[in-house]
C-alpha positions as CSV (number, residue, x, y, z in Angstrom):
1,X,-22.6,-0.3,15.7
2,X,-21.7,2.8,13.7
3,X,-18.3,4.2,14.0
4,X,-18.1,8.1,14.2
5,X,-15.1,9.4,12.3
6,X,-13.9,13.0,11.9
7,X,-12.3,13.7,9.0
8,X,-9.9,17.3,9.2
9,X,-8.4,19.1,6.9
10,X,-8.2,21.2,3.4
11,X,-11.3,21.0,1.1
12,X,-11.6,21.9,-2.3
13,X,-13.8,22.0,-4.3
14,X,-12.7,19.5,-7.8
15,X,-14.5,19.8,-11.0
16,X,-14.6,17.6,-14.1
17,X,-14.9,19.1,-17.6
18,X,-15.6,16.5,-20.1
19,X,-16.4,16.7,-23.7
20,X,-14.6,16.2,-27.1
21,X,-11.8,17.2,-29.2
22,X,-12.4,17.1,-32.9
23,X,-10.4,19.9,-34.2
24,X,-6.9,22.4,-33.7
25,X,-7.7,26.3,-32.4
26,X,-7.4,27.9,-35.8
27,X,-5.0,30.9,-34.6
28,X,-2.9,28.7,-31.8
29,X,-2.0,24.8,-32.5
30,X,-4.0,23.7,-29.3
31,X,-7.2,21.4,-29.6
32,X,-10.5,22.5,-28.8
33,X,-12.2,20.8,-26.4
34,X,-16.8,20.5,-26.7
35,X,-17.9,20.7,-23.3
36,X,-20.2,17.9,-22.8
37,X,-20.6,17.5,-18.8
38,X,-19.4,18.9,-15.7
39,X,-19.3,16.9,-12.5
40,X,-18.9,18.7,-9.3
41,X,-17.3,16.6,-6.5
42,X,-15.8,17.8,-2.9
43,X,-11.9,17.1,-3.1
44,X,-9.3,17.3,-0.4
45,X,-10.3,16.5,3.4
46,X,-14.0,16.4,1.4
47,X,-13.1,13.5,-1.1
48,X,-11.9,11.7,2.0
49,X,-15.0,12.3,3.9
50,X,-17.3,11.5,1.3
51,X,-15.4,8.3,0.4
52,X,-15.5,7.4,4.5
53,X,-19.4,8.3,4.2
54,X,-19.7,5.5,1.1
55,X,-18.0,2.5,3.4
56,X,-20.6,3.2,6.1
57,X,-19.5,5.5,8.5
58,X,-21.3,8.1,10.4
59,X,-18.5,11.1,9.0
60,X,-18.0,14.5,10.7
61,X,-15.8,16.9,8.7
62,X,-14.0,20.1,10.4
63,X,-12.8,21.8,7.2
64,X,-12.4,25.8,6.2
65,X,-15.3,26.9,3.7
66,X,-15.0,30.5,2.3
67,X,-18.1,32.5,2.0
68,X,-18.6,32.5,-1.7
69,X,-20.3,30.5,-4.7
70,X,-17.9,27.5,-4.2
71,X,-18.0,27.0,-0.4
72,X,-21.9,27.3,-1.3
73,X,-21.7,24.9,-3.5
74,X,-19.4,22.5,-1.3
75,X,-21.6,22.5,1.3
76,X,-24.5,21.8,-0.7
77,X,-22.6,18.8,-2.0
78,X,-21.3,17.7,1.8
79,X,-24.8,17.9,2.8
80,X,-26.0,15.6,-0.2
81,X,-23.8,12.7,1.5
82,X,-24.9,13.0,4.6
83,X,-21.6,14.4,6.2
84,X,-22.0,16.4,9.1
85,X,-19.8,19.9,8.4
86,X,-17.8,21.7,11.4
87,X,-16.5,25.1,9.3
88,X,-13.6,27.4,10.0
89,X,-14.1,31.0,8.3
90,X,-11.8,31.1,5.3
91,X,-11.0,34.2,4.4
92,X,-10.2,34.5,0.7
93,X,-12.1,32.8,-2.1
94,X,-12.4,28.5,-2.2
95,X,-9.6,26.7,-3.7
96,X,-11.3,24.7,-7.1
97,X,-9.2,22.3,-9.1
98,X,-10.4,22.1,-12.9
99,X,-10.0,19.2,-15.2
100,X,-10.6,18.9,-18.5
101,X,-11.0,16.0,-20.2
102,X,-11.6,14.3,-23.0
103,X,-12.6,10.6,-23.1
104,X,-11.2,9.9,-19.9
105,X,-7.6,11.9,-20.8
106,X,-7.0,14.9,-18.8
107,X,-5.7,17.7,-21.3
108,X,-5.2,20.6,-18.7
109,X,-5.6,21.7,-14.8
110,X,-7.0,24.8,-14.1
111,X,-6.5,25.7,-10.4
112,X,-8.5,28.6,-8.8
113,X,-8.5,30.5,-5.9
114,X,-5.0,31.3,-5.2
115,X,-3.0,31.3,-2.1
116,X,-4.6,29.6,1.1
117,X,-5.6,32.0,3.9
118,X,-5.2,31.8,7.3
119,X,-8.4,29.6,8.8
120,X,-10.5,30.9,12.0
121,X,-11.2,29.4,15.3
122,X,-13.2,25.8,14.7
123,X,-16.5,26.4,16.5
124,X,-17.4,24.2,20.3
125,X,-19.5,21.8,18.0
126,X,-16.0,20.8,15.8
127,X,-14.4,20.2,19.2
128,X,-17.0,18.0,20.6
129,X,-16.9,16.2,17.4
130,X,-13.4,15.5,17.6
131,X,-13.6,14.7,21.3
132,X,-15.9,12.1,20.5
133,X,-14.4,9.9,17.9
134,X,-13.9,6.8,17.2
135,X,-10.8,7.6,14.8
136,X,-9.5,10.9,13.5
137,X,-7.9,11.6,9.7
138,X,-5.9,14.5,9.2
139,X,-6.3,15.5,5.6
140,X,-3.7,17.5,4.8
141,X,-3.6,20.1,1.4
142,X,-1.5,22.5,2.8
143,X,-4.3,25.3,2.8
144,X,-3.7,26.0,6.9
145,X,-6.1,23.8,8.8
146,X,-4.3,20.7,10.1
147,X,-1.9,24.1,11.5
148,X,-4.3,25.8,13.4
149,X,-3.7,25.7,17.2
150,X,-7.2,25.1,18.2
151,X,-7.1,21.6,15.8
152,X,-3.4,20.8,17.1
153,X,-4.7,21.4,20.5
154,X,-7.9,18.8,20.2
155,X,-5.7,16.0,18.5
156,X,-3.2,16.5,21.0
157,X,-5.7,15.7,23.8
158,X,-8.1,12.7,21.8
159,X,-7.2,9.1,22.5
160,X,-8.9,7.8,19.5
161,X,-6.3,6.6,17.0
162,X,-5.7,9.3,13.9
163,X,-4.0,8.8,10.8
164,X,-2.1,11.8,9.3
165,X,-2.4,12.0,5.6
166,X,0.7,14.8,4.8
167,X,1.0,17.4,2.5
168,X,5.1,19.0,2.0
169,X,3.8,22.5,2.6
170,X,1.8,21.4,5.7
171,X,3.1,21.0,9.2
172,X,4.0,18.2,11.1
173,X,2.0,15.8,12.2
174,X,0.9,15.8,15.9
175,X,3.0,14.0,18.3
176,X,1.7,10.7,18.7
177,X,-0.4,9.6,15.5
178,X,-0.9,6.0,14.8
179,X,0.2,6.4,10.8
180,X,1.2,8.6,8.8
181,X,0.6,7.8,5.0
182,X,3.0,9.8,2.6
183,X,3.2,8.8,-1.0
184,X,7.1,8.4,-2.0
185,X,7.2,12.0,-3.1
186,X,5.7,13.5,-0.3
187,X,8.1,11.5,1.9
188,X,11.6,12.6,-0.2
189,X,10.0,16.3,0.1
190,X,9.4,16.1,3.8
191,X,12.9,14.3,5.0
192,X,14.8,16.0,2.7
193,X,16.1,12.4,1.4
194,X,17.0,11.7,-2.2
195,X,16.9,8.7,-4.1
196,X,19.8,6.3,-3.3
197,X,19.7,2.8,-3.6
198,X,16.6,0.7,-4.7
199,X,12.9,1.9,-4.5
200,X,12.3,0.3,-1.7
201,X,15.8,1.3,0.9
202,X,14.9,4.5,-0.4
203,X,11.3,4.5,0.7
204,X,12.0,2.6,3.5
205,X,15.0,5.0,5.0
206,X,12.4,7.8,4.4
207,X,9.5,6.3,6.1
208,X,11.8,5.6,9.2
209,X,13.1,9.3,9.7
210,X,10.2,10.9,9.1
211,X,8.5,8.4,11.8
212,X,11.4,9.4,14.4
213,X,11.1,12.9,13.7
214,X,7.3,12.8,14.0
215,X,6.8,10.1,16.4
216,X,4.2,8.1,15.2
217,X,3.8,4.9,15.6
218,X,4.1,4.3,12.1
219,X,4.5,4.9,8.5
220,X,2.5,3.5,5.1
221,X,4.6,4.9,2.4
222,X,2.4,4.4,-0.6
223,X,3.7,3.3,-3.6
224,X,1.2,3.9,-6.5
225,X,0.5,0.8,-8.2
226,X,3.2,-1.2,-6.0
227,X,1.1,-1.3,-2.9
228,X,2.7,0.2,0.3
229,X,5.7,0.0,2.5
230,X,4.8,0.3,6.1
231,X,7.4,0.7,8.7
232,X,7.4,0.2,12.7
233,X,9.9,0.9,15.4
234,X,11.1,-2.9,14.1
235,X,14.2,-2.9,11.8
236,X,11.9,-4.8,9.0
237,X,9.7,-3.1,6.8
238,X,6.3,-5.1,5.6
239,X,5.7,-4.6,1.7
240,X,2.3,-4.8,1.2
241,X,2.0,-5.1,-2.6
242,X,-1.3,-4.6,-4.7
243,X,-3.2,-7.0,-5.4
244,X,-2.9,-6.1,-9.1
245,X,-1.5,-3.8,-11.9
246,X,-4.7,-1.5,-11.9
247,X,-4.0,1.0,-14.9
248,X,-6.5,4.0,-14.5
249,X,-7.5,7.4,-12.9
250,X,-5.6,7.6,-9.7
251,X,-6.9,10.6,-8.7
252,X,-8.8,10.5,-5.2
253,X,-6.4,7.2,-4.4
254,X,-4.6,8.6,-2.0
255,X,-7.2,9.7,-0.2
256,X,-9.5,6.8,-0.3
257,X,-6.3,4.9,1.5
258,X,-6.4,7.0,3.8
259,X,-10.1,6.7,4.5
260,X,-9.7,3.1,4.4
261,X,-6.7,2.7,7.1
262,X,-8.7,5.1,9.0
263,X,-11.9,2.9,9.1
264,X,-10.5,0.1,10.1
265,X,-8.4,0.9,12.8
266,X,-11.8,2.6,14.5
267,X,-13.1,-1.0,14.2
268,X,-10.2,-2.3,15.8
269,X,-8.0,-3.6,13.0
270,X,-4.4,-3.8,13.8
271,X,-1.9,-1.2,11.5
272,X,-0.9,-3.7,9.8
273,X,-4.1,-4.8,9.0
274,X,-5.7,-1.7,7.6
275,X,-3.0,-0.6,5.4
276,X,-3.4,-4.2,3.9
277,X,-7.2,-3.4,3.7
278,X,-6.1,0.2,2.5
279,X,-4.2,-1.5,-0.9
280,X,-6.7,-3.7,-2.2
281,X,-9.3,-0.8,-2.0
282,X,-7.6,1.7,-3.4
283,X,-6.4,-1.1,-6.4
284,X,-9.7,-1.6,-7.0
285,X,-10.9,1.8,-6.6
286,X,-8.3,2.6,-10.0
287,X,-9.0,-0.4,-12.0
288,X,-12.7,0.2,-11.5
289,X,-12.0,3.9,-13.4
290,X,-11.4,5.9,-10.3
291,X,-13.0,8.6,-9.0
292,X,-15.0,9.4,-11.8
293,X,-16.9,5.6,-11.9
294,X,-17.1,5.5,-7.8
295,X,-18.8,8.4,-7.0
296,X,-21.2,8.4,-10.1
297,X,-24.6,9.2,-9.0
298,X,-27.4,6.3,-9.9
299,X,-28.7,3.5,-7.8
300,X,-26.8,1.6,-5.2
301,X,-23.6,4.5,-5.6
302,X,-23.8,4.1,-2.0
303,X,-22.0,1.3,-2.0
304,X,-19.7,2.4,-5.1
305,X,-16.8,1.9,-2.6
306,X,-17.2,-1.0,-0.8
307,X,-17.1,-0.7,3.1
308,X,-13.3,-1.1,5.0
309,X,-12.0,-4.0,6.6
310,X,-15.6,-6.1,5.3
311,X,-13.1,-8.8,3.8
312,X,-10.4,-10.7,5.4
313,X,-6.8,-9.1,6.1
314,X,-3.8,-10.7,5.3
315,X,-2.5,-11.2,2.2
316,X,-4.0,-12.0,-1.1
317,X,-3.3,-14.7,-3.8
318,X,-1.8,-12.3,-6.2
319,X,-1.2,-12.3,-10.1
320,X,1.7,-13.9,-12.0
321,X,4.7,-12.4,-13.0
322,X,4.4,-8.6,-14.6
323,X,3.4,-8.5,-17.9
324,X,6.6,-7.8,-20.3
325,X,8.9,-9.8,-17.7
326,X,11.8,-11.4,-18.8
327,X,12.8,-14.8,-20.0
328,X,12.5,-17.2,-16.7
329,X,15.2,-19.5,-16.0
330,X,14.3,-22.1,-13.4
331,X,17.1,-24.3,-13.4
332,X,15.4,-26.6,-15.5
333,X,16.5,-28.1,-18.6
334,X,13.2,-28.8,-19.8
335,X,12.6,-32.3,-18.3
336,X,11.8,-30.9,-14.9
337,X,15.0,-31.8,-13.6
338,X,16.2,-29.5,-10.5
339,X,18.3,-27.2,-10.2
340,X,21.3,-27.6,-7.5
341,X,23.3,-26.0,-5.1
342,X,25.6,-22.7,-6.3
343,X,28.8,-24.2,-5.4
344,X,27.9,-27.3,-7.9
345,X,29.5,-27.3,-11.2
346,X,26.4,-28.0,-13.2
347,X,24.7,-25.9,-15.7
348,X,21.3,-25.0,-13.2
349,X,23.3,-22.7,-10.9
350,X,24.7,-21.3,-13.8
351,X,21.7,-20.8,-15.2
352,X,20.6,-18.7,-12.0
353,X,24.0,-17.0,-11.6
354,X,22.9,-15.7,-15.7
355,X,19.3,-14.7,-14.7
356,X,20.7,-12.8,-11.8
357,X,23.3,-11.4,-14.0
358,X,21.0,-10.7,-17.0
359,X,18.8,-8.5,-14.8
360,X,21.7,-6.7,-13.6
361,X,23.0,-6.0,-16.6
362,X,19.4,-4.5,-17.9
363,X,19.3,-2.3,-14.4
364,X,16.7,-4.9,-12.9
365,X,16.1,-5.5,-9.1
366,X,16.9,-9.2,-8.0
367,X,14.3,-10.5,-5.6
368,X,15.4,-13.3,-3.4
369,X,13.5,-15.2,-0.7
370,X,13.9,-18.6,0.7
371,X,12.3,-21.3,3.2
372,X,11.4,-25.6,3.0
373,X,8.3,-25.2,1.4
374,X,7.8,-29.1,2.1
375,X,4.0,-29.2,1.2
376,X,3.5,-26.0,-1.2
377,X,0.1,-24.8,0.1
378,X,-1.5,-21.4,-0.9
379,X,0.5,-19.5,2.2
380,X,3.8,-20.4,0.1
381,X,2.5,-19.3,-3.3
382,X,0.9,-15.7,-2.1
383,X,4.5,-15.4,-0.3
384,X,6.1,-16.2,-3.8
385,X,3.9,-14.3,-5.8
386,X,4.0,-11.2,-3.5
387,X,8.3,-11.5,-3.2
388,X,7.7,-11.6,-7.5
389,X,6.0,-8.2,-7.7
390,X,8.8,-6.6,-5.4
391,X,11.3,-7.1,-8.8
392,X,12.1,-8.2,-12.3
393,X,12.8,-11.8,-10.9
394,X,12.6,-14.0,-8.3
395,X,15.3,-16.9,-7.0
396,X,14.3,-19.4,-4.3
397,X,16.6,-20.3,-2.3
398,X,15.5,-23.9,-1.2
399,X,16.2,-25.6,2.0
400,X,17.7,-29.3,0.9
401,X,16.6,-32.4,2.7
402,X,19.4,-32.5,5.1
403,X,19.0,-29.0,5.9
404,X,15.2,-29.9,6.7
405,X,15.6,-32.2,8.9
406,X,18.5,-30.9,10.6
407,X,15.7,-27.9,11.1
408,X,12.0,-29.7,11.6
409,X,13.4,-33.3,12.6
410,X,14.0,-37.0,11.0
411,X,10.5,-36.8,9.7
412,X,10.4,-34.0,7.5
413,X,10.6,-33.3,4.7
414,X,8.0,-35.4,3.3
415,X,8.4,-34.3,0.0
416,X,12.0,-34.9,-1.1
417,X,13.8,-31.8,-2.6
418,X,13.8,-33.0,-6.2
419,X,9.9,-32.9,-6.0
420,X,9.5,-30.1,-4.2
421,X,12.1,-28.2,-6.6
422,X,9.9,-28.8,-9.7
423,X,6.8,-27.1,-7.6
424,X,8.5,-24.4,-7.5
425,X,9.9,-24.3,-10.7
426,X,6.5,-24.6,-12.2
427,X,5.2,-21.5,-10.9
428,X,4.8,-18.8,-12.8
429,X,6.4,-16.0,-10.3
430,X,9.3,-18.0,-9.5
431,X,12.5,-17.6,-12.2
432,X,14.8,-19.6,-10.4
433,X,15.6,-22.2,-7.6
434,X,18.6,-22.9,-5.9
435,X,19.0,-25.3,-3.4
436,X,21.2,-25.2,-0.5
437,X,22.5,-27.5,2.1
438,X,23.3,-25.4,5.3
439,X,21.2,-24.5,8.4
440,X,20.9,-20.9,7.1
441,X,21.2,-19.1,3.4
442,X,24.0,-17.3,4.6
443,X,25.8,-18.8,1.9
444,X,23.5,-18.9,-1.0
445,X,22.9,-15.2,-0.3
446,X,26.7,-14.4,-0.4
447,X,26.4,-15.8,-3.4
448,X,23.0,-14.2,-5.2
449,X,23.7,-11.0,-3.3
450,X,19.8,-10.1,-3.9
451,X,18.8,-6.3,-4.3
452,X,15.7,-7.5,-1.9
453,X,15.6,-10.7,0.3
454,X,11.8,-11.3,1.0
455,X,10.8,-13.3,4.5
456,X,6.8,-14.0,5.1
457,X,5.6,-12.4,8.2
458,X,3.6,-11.8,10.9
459,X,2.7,-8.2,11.8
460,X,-0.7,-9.9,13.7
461,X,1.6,-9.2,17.7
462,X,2.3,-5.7,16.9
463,X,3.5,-5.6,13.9
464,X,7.3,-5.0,13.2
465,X,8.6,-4.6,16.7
466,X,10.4,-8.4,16.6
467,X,14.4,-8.2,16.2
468,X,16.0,-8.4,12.7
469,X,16.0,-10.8,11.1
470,X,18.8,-13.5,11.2
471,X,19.8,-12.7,7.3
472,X,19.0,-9.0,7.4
473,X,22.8,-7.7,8.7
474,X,24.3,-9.8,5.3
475,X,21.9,-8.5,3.1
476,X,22.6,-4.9,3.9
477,X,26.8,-5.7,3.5
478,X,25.7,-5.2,-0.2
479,X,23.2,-2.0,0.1
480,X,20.5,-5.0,0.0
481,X,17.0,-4.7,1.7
482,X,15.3,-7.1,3.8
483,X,11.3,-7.0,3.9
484,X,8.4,-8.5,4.9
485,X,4.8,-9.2,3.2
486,X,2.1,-10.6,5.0
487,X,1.3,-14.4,5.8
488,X,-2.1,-15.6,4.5
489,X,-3.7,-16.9,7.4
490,X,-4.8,-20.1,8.5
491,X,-1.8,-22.1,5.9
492,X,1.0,-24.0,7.3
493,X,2.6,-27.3,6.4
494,X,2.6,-28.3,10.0
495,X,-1.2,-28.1,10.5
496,X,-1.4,-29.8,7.2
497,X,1.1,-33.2,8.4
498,X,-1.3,-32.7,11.7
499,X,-4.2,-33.0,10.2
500,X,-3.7,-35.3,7.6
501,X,-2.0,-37.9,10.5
502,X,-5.3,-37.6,12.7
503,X,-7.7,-38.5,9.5
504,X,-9.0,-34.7,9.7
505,X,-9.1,-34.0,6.6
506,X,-8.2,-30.4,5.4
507,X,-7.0,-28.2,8.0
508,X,-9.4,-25.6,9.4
509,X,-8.6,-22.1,8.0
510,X,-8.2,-19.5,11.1
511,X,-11.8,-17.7,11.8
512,X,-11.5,-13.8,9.7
């Protein structure tokens, strides 16, 4: 089945000058740039459209077109990709953004069209369209659409779930919305908030007062190439982080996140889910060479963006530690030996108490998360290696074998903590491990006092609406933040004893 969505908003119409520099203006000290190519391309509400259009979707825009060469000329282009246009008169002429560029490097911006005028009535066929959706993304430039009554009106009434992509000079979104999906700029601009504290309290503090004020059900702050921070009417944020460092054109990102979330919550997918579907496309969209190698004409650039929510949610096995990290210190002393408890007198813990106090000292962010891990399995190592791109280290705090089976029972653990330890140790996004007798890491945390403490979770019942978490009160005694990143489905040392007791063999991933 074919999803309608209706994309609304601001389009503009974005073109790419490319050519070569080879020499300096001989009366002004500015180079010269060849013109080789231009490449017209609808941007704004358009961009997101056409990037909906390319993932498969049956794509309605309601958008403002002037009556001049570059609404001409946008229409033409909306029509090429099979987008259905619903247009408010604009009076005024068509906003056009103008890059020029040479190999790939953007030298100037040339914006045309000056300020935005005031939009007309959307015609019956725009309502219907909207009325009839399957999901609705507000794309918001600022230019006057997402403000006209008529539009408010519509979204006020559809059931369908819409996702508000803001712009500061825009208005609020409509009471109501599913998600909202700032960048962190847009989100200090449009709460008025400042930078205090870490990245993430900052984002996250943002991204929970602008929800409140707006009343959506949620917000995806996103984070360039640090993935997203999504925030519920729960206490706990979940970090979604990206999949990669993806270097590259990020223009068109923002949009194509949007596009994404908005696909896949018209096929069902739970918040949660499509914002983690949202990162890895839009990763991949910049380390593919963005918006200039996606929407290149040629064969098969129909499916230069692959379609939303195809692959499985939840998240990813990620990459190691960032490149240009600093020096680990695992507690080990070369041999493998563990590293022990903080209030030992042995040189691991202070080898952890100097890693913690090293990245201090060079204006680092500790990361700290914690758990048995009895039976490492993938689950534990995309938790690990998600909690590692969060920081510029990562401590384990590692349940001992008493504190096991004081937890799961006489049985468990069934590796001993000196093994299980030297797992950890071994992996490349974990700096240090610290192991800790207690029921809790109440104590080990007093002691670490971690800028972030990291807990796996599941966002599949609702995502974010469970109480705080047990260590979450502590951590913020310090201005510390507690998050969540996403399970990877189907892992869990449990189901592994199970199945390996009844002769099974290896346990049954979940159905995605």
């Amino acid at each position: 089945m074919t999803h309608r969505l209706v994309v609304v908003g601001d389009t503009l119409l974005d073109r790419d000058v490319d050519g070569m520099v080879t020499r300096l203006c001989p009366d002004v000290p500015v180079p010269v740039l060849e013109e080789a190519t231009t490449l017209d391309r609808p941007g704004g509400a358009g961009l997101a459209a056409l990037f909906a259009a390319r993932q498969g979707f049956d794509v309605a825009l309601v958008t403002a077109l002037a009556d001049d060469d570059g609404g001409a000329r946008l229409r033409e282009l909306l029509a090429d990709a099979g987008i259905e246009v619903h247009v408010l008169p604009l009076p005024g002429a068509t906003a056009e953004k103008i890059r020029l560029r040479a190999r790939g490097q953007v030298l100037l911006r040339l914006d045309r069209g000056g300020a935005a005028g005031r939009p007309g009535e959307p015609p019956p066929a725009a309502r219907a369209a909207l009325a009839g959706a399957a999901a609705i993304l507000v794309s918001d430039y600022g230019r006057g659409v997402a403000a006209a009554p008529a539009v408010r009106a519509a979204l006020a009434r559809t059931s369908a779930p819409v996702v508000w992509d803001p712009h500061p000079r825009g208005p609020r979104a409509a009471p109501g919305v599913r998600l909202v999906t700032p960048n962190e700029n847009e989100v200090r601009q449009l709460t008025g908030d400042g930078p205090d504290g870490s990245r993430l309290a900052t984002a996250s503090r943002g991204a929970q007062e602008l929800r409140r004020r707006w009343r959506a059900g949620a917000v995806a702050v996103t984070m360039g190439g640090d993935g997203a921070l999504l925030c519920h009417s729960g206490p706990t944020p979940l970090v979604v982080p990206a999949p990669a460092n993806a270097d590259g054109d990020t223009c068109g990102a923002g949009d194509l996140f949007a596009a994404t979330a908005t696909g896949a919550l018209a096929q069902g997918a739970l918040v949660s889910e499509a914002v983690q579907e949202a990162v890895r496309e839009a990763t991949e969209y910049v380390a593919a060479g963005g918006v200039g190698a996606a929407l290149v004409p040629g064969p098969g650039s129909g499916a230069a963006v692959k379609a939303a929510y195809r692959r499985p949610t939840g998240t990813g096995v990620y990459g190691d530690r960032p490149a240009g990290a600093g020096p680990r210190h695992t507690g080990d002393d070369g041999a493998g030996a563990p590293p022990h408890r903080p209030d030992g007198a042995d040189g691991h813990s202070v080898a952890a108490g100097a890693l913690v106090a090293d990245v201090r000292a060079r204006g680092g962010t500790v990361v700290a998360t914690g758990g048995c891990f009895d039976l490492l399995h993938a689950g534990h190592v995309a938790t690990l290696q998600a909690a590692r791109r969060l920081g510029d280290c990562l401590v384990v705090c590692l349940n001992s074998d008493a504190s096991v089976a004081g937890l799961k029972g006489p049985e468990r653990p069934v590796v001993p903590q000196g093994d299980r330890s030297r797992l950890l140790a071994a992996l490349g996004c974990v700096d240090a491990v610290v192991i800790f007798d207690e029921a809790t890491p109440h104590a080990v945390l007093s002691w670490l006092r971690p800028d972030v403490w990291v807990k796996g979770g599941d966002y599949a019942g609702g995502g974010g609406d469970e109480p705080d978490l047990p260590e979450a009160a502590l951590v913020r005694r310090w201005g510390g933040q507690t998050v969540v990143v996403p399970y990877l489905d189907g892992r869990s040392t449990t189901g592994m004893i199970a199945a390996a007791r009844s002769g099974a063999g290896r346990p049954a991933e979940e159905a995605r």
